[in-house]
C-alpha positions in Angstrom: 22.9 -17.9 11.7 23.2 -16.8 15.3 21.6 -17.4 18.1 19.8 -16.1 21.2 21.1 -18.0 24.3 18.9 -18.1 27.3 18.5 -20.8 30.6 20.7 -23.6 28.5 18.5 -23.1 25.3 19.8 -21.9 22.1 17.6 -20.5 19.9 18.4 -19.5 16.3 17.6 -15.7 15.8 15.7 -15.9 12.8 13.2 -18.7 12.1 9.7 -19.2 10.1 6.4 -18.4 11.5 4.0 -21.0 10.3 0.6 -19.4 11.4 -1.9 -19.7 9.1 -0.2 -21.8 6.4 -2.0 -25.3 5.6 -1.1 -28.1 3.3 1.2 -28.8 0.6 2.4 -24.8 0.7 3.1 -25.3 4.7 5.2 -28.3 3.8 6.7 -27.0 0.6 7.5 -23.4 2.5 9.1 -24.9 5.3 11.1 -27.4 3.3 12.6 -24.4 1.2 13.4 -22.2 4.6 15.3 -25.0 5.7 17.1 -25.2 2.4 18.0 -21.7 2.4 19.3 -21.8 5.7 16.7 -21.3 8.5 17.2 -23.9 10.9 14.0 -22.6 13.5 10.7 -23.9 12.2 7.5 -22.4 14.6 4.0 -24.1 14.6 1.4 -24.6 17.3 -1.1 -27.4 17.7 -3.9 -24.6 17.3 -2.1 -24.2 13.7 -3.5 -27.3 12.7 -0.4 -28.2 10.4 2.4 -29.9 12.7 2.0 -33.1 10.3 2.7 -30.7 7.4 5.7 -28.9 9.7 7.5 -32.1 10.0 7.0 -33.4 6.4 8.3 -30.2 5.3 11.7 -30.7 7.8 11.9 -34.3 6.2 11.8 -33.3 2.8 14.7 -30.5 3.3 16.9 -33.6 4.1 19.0 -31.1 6.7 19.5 -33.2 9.9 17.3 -32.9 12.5 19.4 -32.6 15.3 20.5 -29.3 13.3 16.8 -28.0 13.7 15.0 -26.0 16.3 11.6 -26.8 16.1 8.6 -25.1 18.7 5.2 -25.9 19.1 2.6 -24.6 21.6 -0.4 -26.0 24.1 -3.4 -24.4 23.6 -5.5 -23.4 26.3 -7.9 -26.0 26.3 -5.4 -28.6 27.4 -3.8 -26.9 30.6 -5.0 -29.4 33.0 -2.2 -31.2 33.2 -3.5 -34.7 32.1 -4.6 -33.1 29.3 -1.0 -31.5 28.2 1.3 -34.7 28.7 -1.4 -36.3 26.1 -0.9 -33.0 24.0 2.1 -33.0 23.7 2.2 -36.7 23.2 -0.1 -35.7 20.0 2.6 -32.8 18.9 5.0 -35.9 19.1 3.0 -37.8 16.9 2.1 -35.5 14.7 5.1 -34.2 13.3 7.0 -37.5 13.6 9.4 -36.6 16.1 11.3 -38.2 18.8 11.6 -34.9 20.8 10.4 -31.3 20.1 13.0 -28.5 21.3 10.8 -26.4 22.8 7.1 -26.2 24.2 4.9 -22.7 24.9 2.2 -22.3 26.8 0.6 -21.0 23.9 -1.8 -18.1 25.6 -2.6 -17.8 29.5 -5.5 -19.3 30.6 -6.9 -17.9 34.1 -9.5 -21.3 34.5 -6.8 -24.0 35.4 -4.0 -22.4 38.2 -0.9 -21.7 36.9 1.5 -23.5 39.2 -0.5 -26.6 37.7 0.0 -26.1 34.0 3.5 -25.2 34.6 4.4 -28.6 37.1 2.6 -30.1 33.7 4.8 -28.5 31.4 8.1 -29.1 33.3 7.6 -32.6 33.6 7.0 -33.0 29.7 10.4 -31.8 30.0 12.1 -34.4 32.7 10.2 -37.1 30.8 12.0 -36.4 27.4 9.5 -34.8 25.8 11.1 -31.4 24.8 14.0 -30.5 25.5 13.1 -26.7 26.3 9.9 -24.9 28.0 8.8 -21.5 28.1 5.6 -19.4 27.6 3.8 -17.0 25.1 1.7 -13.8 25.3 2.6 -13.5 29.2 2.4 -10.2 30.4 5.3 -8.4 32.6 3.2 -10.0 35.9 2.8 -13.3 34.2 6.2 -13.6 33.8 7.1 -12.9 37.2 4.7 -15.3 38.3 5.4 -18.1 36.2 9.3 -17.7 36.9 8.7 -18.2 40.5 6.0 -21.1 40.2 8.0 -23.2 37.3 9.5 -25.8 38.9 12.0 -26.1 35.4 13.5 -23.2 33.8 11.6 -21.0 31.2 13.4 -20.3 28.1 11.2 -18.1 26.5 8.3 -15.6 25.8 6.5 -15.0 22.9 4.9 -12.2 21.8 4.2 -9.9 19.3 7.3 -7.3 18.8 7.4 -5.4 16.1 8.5 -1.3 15.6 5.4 0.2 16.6 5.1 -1.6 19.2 6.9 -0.8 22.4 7.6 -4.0 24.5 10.6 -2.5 26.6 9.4 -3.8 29.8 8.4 -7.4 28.9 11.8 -7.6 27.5 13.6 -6.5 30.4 11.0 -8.7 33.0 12.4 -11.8 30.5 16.0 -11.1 30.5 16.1 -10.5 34.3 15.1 -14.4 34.1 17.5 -14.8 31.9 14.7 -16.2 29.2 14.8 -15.0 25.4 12.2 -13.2 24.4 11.0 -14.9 20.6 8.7 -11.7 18.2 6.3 -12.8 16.2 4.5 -10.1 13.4 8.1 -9.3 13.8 7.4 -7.5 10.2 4.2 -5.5 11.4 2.0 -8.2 9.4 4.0 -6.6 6.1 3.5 -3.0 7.1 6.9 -2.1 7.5 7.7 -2.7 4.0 5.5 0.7 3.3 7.5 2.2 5.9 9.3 5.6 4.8 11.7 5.8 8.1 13.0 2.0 7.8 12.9 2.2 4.2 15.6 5.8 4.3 17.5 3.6 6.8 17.9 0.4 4.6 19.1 2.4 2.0 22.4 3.2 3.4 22.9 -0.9 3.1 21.0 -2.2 0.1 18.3 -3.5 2.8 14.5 -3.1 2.4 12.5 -2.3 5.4 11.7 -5.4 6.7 15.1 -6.5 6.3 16.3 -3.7 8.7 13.3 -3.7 10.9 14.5 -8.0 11.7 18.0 -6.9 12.1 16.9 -4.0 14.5 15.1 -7.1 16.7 18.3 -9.5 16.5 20.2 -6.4 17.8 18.2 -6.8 20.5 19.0 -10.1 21.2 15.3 -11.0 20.0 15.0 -14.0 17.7 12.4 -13.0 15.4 9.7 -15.5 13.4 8.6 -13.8 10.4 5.5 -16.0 8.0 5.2 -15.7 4.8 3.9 -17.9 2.0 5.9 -16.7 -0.8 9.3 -18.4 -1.4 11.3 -15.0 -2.5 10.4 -13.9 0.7 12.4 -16.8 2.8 15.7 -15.6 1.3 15.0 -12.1 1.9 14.3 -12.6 5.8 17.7 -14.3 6.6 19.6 -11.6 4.8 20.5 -9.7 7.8 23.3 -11.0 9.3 25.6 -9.3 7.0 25.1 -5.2 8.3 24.5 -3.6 11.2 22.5 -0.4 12.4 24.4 1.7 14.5 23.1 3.1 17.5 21.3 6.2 16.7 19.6 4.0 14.0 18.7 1.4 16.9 17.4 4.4 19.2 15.1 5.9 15.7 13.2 3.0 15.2 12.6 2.2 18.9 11.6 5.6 19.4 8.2 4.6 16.6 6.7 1.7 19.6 4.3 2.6 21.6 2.5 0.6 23.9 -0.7 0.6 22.3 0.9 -0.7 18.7 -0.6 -4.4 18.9 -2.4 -5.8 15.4 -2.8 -9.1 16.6 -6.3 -9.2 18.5 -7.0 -12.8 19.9 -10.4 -12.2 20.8 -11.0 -15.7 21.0 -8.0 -16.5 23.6 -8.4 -15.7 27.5 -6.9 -13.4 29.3 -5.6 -12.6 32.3 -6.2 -8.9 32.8 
């Protein structure tokens, strides 16, 4: 495994997005991951499966100080009584002493930013997590929340994918030195019909997603692929063993463009 280093956190580069998966199968998929070597497990409290996330990490038997678990706030519980006692709930759910790192999970324009973020960073001085950082913050947001966090940021994230182009929210987070963590890092499974990627992997015995994760870690972009099917968990963390040169790098950044986003959260609010 690597890892993406950023403001004292390390983060491994590859780790399993658990949107959308419920029950036994969140709990069985995340016990396999960890089996097979993923040590970054991703959930959310809007999930709705942190109990299932850390049954799953206590069932793989790897030790938990050798896992790198996230969760996130959701925008209902910005005020900042009301994420201490989230987070407090994260705790409980998943049975942990400490989580590793905490996102803002969307921004929420009702309750000022500098007062979510003193929240957030003093989740972190009180033990809480050991890491804080933010997700689907725009290039502005960034800058903003930088300057207002009272704690270092280690993270964005946000959807990153090939056909999307997020060159300058990259760049806004390394000038911060904070990571920048892709989810629908596989396109929600439409790079595998991809006939570019797919040439490309070729040359290596890769499929297309498996070069479209390695193009991301190249970037020094962890990456958090879901998926409910177990072949799929080996697949994902079989890139560390080729790399794309950098005419094959420049190819594939060349398919983003700005507009390239599948994930619509009409439900979350925005910040324009």
């Amino acid at each position: 495994m690597q890892f993406i280093e950023a403001n004292g956190a390390r983060i491994p580069a590859i780790g399993l997005g658990t949107w959308e998966l419920r029950g036994l199968t969140c709990a069985r998929l995340v016990e396999q991951a960890l089996r097979f070597g993923y040590r970054h497990i991703d959930t959310a409290q809007m999930y709705e499966n942190e109990r299932e996330v850390g049954e799953g990490l206590r069932a793989s038997g790897v030790d938990r100080n050798d896992v790198f678990v996230t969760t996130k706030v959701w925008t209902t519980h910005f005020a900042p009584n009301d994420l201490e006692r989230s987070v407090k709930e994260s705790l409980k759910q998943l049975r942990l002493a400490q989580i590793d790192l905490v996102l803002l999970h969307w921004p929420n324009p009702r309750i000022p930013l500098s007062e979510t973020l003193s929240a957030l960073a003093n989740v972190r001085r009180l033990g809480m997590t050991r890491h804080i950082g933010v997700s689907n913050f725009t290039v502005a947001l960034i800058e903003q929340a930088a300057a207002l966090c009272p704690e270092p940021l280690v993270c964005n994230q946000v959807e990153y994918h090939p056909y999307l182009d997020q060159a300058k929210v990259l760049e806004t987070c390394r000038s911060h030195d904070m990571a920048l963590v892709a989810y629908s890092p596989v396109a929600k499974g439409r790079i595998k019909n991809d006939e570019t990627l797919a040439r490309i992997g070729a040359a290596y015995g890769k499929t297309a997603a498996q070069v479209c994760l390695r193009w991301l870690v190249q970037q020094n972009v962890a990456a958090i692929p879901r998926t409910s099917r177990i072949e799929r968990l080996s697949e994902n963390i079989e890139i560390f063993d080729f790399a794309l040169t950098d005419d094959e790098m420049t190819r594939i950044s060349a398919m983003g463009s700005v507009k390239g986003r599948l994930t619509d959260f009409g439900f979350a609010p925005k910040w324009d």
